[in-house]
C-alpha positions in Angstrom: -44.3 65.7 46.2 -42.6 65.5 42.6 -45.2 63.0 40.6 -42.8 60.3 38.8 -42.7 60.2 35.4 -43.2 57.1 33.7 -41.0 55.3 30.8 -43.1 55.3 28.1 -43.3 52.0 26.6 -42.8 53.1 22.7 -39.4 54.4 24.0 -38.4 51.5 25.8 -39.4 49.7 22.8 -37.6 51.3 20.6 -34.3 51.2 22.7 -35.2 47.2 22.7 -35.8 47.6 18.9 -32.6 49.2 18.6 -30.3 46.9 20.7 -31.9 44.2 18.6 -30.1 45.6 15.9 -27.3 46.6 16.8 -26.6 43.0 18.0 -27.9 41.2 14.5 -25.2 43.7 13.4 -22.2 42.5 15.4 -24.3 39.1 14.9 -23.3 39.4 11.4 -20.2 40.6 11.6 -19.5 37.6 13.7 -20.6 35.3 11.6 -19.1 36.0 8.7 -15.5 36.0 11.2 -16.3 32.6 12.7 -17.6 30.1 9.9 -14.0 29.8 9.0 -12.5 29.5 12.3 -15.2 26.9 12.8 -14.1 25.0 9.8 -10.4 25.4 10.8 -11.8 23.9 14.6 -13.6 21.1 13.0 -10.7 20.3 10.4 -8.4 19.8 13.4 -10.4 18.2 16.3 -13.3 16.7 14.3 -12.5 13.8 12.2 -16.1 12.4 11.8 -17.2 15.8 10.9 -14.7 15.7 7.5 -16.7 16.1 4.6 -14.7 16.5 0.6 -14.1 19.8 -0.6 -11.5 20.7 -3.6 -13.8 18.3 -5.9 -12.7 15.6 -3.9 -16.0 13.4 -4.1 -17.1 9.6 -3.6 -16.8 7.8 -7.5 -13.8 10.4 -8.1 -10.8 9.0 -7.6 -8.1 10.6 -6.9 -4.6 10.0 -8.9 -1.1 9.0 -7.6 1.7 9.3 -10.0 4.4 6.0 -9.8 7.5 5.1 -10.6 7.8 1.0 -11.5 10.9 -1.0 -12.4 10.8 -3.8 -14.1 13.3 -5.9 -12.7 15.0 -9.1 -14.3 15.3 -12.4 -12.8 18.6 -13.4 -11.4 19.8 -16.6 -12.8 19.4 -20.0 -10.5 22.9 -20.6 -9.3 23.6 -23.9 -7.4 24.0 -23.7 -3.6 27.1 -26.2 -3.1 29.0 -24.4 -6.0 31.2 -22.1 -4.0 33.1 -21.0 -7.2 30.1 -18.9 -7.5 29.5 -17.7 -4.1 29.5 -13.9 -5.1 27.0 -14.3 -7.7 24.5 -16.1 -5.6 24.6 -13.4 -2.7 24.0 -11.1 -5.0 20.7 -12.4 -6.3 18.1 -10.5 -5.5 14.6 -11.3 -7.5 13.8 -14.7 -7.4 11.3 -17.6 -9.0 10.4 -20.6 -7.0 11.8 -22.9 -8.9 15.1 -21.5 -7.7 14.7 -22.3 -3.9 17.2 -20.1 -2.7 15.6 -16.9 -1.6 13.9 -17.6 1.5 10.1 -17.0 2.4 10.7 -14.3 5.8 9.5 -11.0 7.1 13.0 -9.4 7.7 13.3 -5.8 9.8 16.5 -4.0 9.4 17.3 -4.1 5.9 17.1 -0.5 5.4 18.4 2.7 7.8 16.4 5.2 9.8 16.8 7.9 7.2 16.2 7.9 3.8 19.7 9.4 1.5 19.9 13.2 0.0 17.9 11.3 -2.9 15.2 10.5 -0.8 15.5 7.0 -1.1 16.1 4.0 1.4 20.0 2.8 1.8 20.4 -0.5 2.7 21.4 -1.1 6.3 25.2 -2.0 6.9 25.7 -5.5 8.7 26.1 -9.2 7.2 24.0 -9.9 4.2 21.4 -13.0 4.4 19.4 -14.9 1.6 16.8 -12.2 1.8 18.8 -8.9 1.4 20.1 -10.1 -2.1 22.7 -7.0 -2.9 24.3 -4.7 -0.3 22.2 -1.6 -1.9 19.1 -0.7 -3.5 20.4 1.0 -6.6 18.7 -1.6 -9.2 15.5 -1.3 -6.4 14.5 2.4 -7.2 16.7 2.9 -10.6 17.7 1.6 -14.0 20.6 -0.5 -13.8 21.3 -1.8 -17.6 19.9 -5.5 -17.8 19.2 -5.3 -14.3 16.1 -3.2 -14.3 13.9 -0.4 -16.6 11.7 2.2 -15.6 8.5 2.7 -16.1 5.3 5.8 -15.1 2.0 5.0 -13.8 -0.2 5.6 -11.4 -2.5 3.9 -8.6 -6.1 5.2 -8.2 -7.5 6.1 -4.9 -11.2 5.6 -3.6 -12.8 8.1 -1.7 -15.0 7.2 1.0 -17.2 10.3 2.4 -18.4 8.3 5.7 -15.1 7.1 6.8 -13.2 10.2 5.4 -10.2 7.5 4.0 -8.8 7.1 0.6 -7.8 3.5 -0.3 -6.7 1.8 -3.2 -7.2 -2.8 -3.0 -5.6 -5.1 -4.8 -5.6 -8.3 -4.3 -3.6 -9.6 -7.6 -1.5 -6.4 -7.9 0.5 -7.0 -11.3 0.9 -3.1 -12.9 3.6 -3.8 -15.5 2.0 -7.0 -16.9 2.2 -4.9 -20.5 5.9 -4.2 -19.7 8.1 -5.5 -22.2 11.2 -5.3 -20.3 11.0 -8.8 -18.7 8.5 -10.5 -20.7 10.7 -13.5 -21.7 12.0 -14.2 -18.0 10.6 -17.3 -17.1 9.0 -16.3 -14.3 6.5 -14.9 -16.1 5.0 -17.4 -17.7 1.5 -17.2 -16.3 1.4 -13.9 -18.0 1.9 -12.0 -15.1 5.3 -9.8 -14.4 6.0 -11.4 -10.9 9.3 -9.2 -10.2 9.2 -5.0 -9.6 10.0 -2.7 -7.4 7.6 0.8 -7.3 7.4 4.0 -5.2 5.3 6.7 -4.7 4.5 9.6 -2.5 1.9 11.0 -0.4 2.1 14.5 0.7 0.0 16.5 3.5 -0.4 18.4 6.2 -0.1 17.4 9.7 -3.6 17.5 11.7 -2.2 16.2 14.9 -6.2 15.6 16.0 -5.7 11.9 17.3 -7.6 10.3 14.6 -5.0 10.0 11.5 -3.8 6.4 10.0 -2.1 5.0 7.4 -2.6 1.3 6.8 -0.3 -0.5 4.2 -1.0 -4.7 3.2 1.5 -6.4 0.9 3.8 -9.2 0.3 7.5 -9.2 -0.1 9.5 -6.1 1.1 7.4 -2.4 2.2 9.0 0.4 3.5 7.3 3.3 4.6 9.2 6.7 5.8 7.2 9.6 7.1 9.4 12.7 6.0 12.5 11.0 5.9 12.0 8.6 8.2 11.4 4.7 8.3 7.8 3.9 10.0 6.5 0.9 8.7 9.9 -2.0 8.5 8.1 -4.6 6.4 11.4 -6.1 4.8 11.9 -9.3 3.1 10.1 -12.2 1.1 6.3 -13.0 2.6 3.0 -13.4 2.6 1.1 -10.5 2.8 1.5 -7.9 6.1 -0.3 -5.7 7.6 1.4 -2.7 8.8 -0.3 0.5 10.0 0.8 4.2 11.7 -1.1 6.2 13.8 -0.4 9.9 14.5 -1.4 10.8 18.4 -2.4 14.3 19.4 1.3 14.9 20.4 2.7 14.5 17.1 4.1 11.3 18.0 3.6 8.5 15.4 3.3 4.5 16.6 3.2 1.7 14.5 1.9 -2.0 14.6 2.9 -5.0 12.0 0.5 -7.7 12.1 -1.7 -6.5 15.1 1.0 -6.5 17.3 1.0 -3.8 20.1 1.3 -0.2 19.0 4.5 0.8 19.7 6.2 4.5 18.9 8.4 4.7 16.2 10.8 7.3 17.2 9.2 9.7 14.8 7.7 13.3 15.3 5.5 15.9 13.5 4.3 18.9 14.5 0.8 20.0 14.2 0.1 22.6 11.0 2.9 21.6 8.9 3.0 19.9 5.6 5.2 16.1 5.5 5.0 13.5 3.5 4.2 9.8 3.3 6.5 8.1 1.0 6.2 4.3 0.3 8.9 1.6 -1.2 8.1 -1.7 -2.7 9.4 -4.1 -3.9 7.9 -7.9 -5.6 10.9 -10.3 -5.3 9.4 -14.0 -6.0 6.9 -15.5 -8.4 4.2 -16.3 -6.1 1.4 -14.0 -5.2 1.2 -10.3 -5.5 -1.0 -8.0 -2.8 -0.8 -4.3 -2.7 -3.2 -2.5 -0.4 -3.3 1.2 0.9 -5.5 3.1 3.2 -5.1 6.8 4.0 -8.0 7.8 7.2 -8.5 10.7 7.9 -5.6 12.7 6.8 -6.0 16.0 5.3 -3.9 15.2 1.6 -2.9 17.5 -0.2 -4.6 17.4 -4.0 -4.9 19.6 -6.5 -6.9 19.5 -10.0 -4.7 18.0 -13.0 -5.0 17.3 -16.2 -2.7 13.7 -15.0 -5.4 12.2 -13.3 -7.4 9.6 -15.0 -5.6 10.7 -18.4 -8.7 13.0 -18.9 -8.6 15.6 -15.7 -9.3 15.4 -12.4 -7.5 14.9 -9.2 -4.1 14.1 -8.4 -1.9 14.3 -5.4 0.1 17.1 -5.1 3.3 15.0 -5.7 6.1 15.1 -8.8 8.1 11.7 -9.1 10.4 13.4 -11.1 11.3 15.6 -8.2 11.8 13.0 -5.3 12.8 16.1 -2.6 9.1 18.1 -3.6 6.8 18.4 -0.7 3.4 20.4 -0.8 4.3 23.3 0.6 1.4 24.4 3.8 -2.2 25.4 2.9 -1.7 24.5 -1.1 -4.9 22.8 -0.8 -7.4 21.8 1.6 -8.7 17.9 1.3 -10.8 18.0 3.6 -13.4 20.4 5.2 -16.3 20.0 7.5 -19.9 20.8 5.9 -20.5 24.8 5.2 -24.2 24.3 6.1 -23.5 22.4 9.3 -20.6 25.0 10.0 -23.3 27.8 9.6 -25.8 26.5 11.6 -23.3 26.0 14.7 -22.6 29.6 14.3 -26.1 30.6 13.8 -27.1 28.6 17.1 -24.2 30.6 18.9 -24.8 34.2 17.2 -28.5 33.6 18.2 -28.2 32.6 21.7 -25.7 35.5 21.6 -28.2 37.9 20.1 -30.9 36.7 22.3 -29.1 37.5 25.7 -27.8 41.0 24.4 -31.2 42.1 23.7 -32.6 41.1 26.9 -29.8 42.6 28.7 -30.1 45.9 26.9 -33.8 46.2 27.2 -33.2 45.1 31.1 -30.4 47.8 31.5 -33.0 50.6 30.1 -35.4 49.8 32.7 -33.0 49.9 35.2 -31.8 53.3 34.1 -35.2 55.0 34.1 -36.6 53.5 37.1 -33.7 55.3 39.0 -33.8 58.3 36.9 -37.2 58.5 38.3 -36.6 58.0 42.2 
């Protein structure tokens, strides 16, 4: 009888030791593979996991470049003059004390898509108090004693916890210091009660279920994703709420006013870069709200010398150049912790690492003990 020969335990040891290894080695390998496919996971299907990168930080805001126009006031014509019919239709920004421009929230005004300019054209169809003019050319340009332009910029507050950028105000006057229109009457208070302004919001499409836009203001607000209307906010009223959602399909639904969300007949597709773009206009000499909320969108910003007059952050955006759109991957707003991001993968690698060696070492016993038979 042939005495069986037994595994020394160094050996088997030393195959564990060595299987050990070998896995930290693909362990590693791993790791350094997966953090960023984590982070690409967690930017897409993890909203409350969003943390700032790109110098994007709470007490930093972030810069949006404007373009204002100051717009005249039309002069009071008298309702029962019919000799002047055409001039009163075509009155447009209004004072109180004129009591001819209506107080209503007006959809309609404007078409689906915005013009090769990328701005809104007014909707065909019979003109009422509200609409003023049968264009927007003095809206979003210089029409000579009609309207001037003027560059700016809005200031957005980052909020880490809820991942949104917002700018509030509740007395929203930005061309106060405009000398355009100082002298119109409705302006005496000191504030410039008639302008138009609008700005855009690149980024890139996360398609996760948890992106918003929320817009509150008075008088008309139009708000196109791409090149096409969303938000329908026209007209002369108190201040509206209006809000988009994006849904995991890529279809976008809006609300105005918390009524039911509805879909707006607008798509975008998941991993591409669009654009929010946002028209506004102040039309009467009562009060003036603008508020914005972007939640949880992945913006795209880059570092500019713009921002705050001093450096900083800015949108990636050009108002001289209406048709620009940040082009995919130009910058990344928003990504999920590094530290969190490596300890998931460490957890995983570990476990991984773990069940390799005990399988190895488990796989060398079996081997000799039927070597040995």
């Amino acid at each position: 009888m042939k005495k069986k020969k037994r595994v020394n335990g160094k050996v088997l040891g030393g195959i564990a030791v060595g299987a050990f290894s070998l896995a930290l080695v693909f362990s590693i390998v791993g790791l350094s593979n997966t953090v960023e496919e984590i982070d690409e996971v967690s930017i897409a299907e993890t909203p409350s996991a969003i943390l700032a990168s790109a110098g994007v930080a709470e007490g930093r805001p972030v810069s949006v470049p404007v373009l204002f126009y100051d717009q005249k006031e039309d002069e009071c014509v008298n309702l029962y003059d019919l000799s002047k019919k055409d001039l009163l239709e075509q009155r447009q920004f209004e004072w109180t004390e004129c009591y001819y421009l209506s107080s209503a929230y007006e959809q309609g005004m404007v078409d689906f898509e915005l013009n090769d300019q990328s701005l809104p054209v007014v909707s065909s169809g019979e003109l009422t108090p509200n609409r003023g003019l049968s264009d927007t050319t003095r809206w979003f340009s210089v029409v000579d004693g009609k309207s001037a332009s003027y560059t700016g910029d809005i200031q957005l507050d980052y909020d880490a916890d809820t991942a949104e950028f917002s700018f509030y105000k509740e007395e929203f006057y930005p061309l106060d210091k405009a000398e355009f229109s100082k002298g119109d009457k409705v302006n005496r208070d000191g504030h410039n009660h008639l302008f138009t302004m609008n700005f855009a919001v690149p980024f890139t499409v996360l398609s996760n279920g948890g992106e918003a836009f929320e817009v509150i203001a008075d008088d008309d607000t139009f708000v196109f994703v791409g090149d096409k209307l969303v938000l329908d906010m026209g007209g002369i009223h108190d201040p509206m709420t209006g809000v988009f959602e994006i849904h995991e399909n890529g279809e976008v639904y809006v609300s105005v006013n918390g009524e039911t969300m509805a879909y707006s007949g607008v798509n975008v597709t998941k991993g591409e870069s669009s654009i929010v773009r946002i028209f506004h206009a102040d039309r009467d000499s009562r009060n003036s709200t603008f508020n914005v909320r972007f939640i949880a969108m992945n913006l795209a910003v880059v570092n500019s010398e713009l921002a705050n007059k001093e450096g900083g952050l800015q949108v990636a955006y050009d108002p001289s150049d209406p048709m620009y759109v940040a082009p995919l991957g130009e910058s990344k707003v928003f990504k999920p912790s590094g530290a969190k991001g490596l300890i998931v993968v460490a957890t995983i690698e570990g476990a991984a690492l773990i069940a390799f060696s005990i399988f190895a070492v488990f796989s060398v016993k079996v081997f000799f003990k039927r070597k040995n038979r």
